[in-house]
N, C-alpha and C positions, 0 to 999 in steps of 0.2 A: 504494500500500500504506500509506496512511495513517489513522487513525480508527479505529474498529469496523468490525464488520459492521453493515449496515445492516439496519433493525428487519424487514424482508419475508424476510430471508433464513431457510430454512428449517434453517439449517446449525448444529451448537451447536457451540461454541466453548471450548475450556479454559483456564481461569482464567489459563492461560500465556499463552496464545497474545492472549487479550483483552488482557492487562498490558502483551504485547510491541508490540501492534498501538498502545494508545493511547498510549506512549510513543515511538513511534514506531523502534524498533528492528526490526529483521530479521526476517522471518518467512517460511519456505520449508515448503512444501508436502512429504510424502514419500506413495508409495503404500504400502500396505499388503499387496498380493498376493505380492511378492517376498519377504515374513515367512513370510504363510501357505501359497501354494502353488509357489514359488522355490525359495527357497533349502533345503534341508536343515536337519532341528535336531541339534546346537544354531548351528550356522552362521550361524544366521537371527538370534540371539540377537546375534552378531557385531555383524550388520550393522545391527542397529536401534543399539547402543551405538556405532557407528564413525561414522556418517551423524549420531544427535542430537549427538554431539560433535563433530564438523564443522563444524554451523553453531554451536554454544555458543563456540565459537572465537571469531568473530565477535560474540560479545556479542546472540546472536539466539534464535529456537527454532525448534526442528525440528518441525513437526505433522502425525504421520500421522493419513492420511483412512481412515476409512471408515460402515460402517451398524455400529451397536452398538444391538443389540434396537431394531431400526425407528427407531433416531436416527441422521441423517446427522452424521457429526461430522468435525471439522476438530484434532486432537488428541485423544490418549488419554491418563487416566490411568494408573496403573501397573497396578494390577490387569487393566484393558482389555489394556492393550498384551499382559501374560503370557497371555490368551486367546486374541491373535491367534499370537502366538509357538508356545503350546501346540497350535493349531488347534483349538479344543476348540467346532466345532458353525460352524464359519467357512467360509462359499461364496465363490467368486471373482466378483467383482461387476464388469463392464464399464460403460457407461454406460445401456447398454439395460436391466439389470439392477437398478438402482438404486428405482426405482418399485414393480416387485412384492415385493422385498427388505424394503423400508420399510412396505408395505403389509403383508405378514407377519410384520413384530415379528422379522423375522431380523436375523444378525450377519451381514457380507460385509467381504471386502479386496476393498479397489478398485485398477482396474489403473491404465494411465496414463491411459486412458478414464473411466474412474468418475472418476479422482482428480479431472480437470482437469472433468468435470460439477459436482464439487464445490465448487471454487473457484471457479465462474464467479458463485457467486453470494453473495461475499465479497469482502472487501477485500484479501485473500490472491492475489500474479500469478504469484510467484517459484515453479516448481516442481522437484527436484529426482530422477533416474530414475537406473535401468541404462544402458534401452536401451529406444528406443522399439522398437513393432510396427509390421507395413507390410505389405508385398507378399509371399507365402508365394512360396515357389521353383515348387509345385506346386499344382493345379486352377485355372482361370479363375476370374475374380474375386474370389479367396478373396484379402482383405487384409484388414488389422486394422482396429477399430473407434478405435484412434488417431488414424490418419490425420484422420476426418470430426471427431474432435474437433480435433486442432490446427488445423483449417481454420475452426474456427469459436467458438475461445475464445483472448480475447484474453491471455494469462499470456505467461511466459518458461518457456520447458522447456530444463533443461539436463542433458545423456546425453550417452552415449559412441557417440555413433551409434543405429544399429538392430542390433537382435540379428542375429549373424554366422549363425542360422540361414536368415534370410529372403533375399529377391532382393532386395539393395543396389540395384542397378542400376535394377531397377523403382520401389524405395520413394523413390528421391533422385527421380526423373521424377514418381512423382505427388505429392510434397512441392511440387515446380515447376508442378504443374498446379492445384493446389491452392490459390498463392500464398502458401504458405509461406516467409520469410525462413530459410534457415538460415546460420547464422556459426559460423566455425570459427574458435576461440580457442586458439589457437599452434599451429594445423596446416592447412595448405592441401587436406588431402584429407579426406572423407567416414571419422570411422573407423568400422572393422568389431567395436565394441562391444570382443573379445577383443582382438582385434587393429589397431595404431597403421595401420594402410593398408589400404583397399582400391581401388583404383586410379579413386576416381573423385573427380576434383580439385572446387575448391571456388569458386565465384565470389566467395565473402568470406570474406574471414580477418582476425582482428585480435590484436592484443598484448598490450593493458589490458581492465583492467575497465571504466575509463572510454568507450572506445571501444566498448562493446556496452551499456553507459547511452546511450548517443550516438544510436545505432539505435534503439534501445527507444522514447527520445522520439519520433525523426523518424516513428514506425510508427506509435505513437499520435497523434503529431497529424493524421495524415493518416486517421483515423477505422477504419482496418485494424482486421478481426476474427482475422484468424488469429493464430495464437503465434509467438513469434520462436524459434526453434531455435536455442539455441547445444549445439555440439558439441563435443569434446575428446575427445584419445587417452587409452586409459587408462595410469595408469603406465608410463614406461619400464621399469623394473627388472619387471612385472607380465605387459605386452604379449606375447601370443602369437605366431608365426608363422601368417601368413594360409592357406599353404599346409597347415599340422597342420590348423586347426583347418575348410579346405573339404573336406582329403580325409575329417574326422571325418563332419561332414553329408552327404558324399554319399552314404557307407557307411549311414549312420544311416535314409537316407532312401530308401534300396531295403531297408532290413529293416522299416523300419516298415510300407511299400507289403504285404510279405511275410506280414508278422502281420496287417494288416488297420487298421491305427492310423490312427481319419480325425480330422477337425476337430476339439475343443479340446484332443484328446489329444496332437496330432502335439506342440506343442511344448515341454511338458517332457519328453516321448520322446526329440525331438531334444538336448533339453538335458542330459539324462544320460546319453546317449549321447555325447556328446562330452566331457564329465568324464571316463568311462571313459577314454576314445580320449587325453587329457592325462594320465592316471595324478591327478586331481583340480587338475593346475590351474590349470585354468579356472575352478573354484570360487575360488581364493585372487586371478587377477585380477578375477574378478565382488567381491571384497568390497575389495578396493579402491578399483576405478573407481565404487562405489557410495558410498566416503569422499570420492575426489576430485571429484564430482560436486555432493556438498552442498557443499562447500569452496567451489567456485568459486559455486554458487545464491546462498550465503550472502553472498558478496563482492558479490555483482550487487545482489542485496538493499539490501545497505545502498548501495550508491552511486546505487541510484533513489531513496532516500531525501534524498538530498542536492542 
């Protein structure tokens, strides 16, 4: 993460983020889809002011991705950002999505998919999430377009897991099929995004920040494409019980079968469905673990700097 971007890259760049980049200070990735089609407004409003002062902590900056009128961009200015915030004409853009988006002079948030298409073609590695996507509980082969990204772009993703709605179980196994590195940083188990446990333990855990700088080189010297996964609970005092928030999803997911609710719908379906099922808060852990996530990117950030 040192330099500019380099001159082929098709990505533009805000005045910050170039400033931060050739001074060699911090610079962490954010998506943009968690503004636009996430979180609730103004909640959303929250979490972009919680996560860019997260890593501003750090002496860094926060740059969310996305398409802005057919410009792939890597930071928004202010006015940008109140469009994505407003959603005023904003599509959810994956990595497949990216091409005809730009091609059309459209605006998109990008997800963790788009994001990390994004950055692969910048000097930008550090990226900062919720909760990756993965392995849906239901239909064969239905899993996210994450996965085929982190297997194939080499950044730092750092989340609280996968979202508590998907099969944990399946998404940890094809992370491992994958050869995806994931590290859990001050927890030996896999968390379940909402919630500090889901009982599926961890082949690496580490302490420091230093220690997952550590990793980070040993991946890249060995010429590894995929991302390194580093993982964390979210807040203790935030952290839901696992057992609220499975029996939330599983109620959620025979009434969506019920309505007819298929593919890209099911899963802010499922996500506000389980709001409800918490009395909201799962909303107030997701804007958390969304702070404490840039917190730690930003720290990792600057220690690959070093």
């Amino acid at each position: 993460m040192t330099g500019t971007a380099p001159a082929e890259s098709p990505i533009r760049l805000t005045p910050d983020v170039r400033a931060a980049l050739a001074a060699r200070r911090p610079v962490v990735a954010l998506e943009t889809s968690v503004l636009a089609q996430g979180l609730p407004i103004p909640h959303n409003r929250e979490a972009a002011r919680r996560m860019l002062g997260a890593v501003a902590r750090h002496a860094g900056v926060g740059a969310f991705t996305a398409v802005v009128d057919g410009v792939p961009a890597l930071g928004l200015d202010d006015a940008e950002l109140e469009r994505f915030l407003a959603r005023d004409g904003i599509t959810k853009v994956s990595a497949r999505d990216l091409a005809p988006t730009i091609a059309a002079r459209r605006s998109g948030a990008t997800t963790v998919a788009g994001t990390l298409a994004l950055i692969a073609t910048t000097e930008v590695t550090v990226f900062a999430t919720g909760g990756i996507g993965g392995v849906h509980r239901e239909g064969p082969f239905d899993e996210s377009a994450d996965l085929f990204e982190l297997a194939t772009t080499p950044a730092v993703v750092v989340c609280a897991g996968a979202k508590s709605i998907l099969d944990l179980s399946a998404t940890v196994e094809r992370l491992e099929t994958l050869g995806v590195p994931v590290v859990g940083y001050r927890t030996r188990e896999f968390p379940a995004f909402f919630s500090a446990t889901s009982g599926l333990p961890l082949s690496v855990s580490v302490d420091a920040v230093g220690e997952v700088r550590e990793i980070v080189k040993a991946h890249r010297a060995l010429g590894r494409r995929q991302a390194v996964l580093v993982v964390q609970q979210p807040p203790d005092e935030h952290a839901l019980p696992a057992a609220l928030i499975d029996d939330a999803v599983a109620r959620a997911l025979l009434e969506a079968r019920d309505r007819g609710v298929r593919g890209p719908a099911v899963t802010p379906f499922l996500l506000a469905a389980v709001e409800r099922a918490t009395g909201g808060r799962s909303l107030t852990t997701n804007l958390a673990l969304l702070e404490a996530n840039a917190d730690l990117a930003a720290r990792i950030a600057a220690a690959l700097l070093t």
